[in-house]
VOBA-1610 file (N, C-alpha, C; in pm, whole numbers, padded with zeros to 5 digits, always signed):
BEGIN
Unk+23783+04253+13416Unk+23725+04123+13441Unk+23807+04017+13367Unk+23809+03916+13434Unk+23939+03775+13384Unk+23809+03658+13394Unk+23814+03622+13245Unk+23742+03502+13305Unk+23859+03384+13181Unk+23850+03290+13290Unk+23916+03132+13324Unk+23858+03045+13251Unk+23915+02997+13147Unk+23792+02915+13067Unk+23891+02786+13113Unk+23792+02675+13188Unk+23865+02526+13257Unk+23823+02428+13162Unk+23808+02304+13175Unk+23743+02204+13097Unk+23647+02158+13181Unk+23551+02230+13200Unk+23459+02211+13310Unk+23340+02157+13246Unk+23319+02114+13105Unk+23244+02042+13044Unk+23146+02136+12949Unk+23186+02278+12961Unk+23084+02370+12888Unk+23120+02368+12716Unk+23006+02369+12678Unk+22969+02365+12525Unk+23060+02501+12437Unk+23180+02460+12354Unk+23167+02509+12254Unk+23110+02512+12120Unk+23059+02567+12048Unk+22959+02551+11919Unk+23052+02672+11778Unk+23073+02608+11686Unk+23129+02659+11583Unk+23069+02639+11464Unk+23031+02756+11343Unk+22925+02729+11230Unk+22917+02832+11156Unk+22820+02846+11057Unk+22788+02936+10969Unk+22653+02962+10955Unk+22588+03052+11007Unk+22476+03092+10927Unk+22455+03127+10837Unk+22373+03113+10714Unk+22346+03147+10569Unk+22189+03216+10574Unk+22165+03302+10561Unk+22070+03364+10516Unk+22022+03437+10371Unk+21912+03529+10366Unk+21858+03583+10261Unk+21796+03680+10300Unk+21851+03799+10214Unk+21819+03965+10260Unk+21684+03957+10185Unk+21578+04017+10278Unk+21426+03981+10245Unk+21371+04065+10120Unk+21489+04224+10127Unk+21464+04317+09999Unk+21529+04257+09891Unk+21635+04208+09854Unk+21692+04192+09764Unk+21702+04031+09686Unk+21717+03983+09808Unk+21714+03799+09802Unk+21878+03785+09815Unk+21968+03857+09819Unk+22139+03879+09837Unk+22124+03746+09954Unk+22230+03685+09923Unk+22261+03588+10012Unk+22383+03601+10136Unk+22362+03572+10260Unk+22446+03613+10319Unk+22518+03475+10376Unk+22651+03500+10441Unk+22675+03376+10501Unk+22758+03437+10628Unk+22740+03372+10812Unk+22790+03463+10821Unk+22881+03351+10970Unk+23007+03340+11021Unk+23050+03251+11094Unk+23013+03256+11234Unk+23014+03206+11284Unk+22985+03198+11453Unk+23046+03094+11488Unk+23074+03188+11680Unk+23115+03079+11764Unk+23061+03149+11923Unk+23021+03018+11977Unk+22980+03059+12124Unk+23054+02951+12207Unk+23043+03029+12353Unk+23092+02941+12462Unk+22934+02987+12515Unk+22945+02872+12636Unk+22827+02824+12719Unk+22871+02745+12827Unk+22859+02813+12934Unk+22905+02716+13074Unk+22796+02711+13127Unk+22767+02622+13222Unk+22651+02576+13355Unk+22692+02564+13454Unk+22618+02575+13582Unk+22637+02567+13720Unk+22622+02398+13700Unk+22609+02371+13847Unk+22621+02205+13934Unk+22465+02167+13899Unk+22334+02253+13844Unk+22235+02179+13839Unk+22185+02194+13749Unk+22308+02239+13600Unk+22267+02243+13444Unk+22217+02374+13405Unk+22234+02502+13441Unk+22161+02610+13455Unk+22236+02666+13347Unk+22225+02751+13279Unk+22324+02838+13183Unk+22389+02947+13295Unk+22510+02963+13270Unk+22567+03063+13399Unk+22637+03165+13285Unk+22680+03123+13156Unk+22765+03245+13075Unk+22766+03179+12933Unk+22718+03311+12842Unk+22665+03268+12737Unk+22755+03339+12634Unk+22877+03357+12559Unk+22948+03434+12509Unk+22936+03405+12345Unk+22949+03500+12256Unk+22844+03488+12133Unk+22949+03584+12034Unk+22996+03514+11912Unk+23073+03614+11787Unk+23028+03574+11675Unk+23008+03688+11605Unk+22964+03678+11455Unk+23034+03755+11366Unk+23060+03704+11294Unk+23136+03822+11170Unk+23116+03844+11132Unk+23039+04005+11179Unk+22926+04124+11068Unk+22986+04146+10980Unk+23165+04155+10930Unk+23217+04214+10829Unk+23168+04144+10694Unk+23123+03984+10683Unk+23116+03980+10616Unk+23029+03989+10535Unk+22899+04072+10634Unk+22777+04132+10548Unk+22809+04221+10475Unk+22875+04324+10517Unk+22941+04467+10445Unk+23015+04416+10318Unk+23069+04310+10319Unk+23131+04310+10181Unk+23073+04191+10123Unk+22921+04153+10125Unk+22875+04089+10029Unk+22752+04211+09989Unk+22778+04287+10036Unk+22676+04412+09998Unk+22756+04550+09930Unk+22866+04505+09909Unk+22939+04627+09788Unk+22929+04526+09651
//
């Protein structure tokens, strides 16, 4: 599968979530980025989603 990313007006979003491990209170922080395109009448058509679990694993050694 090939998908074509155009400038067709769809949302990129870039950030960090920060959380708190509910057993311990360990603080986590963790990056993200999504794409999000829409059809012609605003619909969500493709929702693509990354997080960087690694850096749970090494705030937990």
């Amino acid at each position: 599968m090939i998908h074509v990313f155009l400038p067709d007006g769809g949302v990129r979003s870039y950030g960090t979530w920060t959380f708190n491990h509910k057993a311990t209170g360990t603080e986590f922080e963790q990056s993200y980025y999504s794409v999000q395109q829409f059809d012609e009448d605003g619909n969500t058509t493709f929702i693509w989603e990354f997080f960087d679990a690694g850096s749970i694993f090494l705030a937990l050694q």
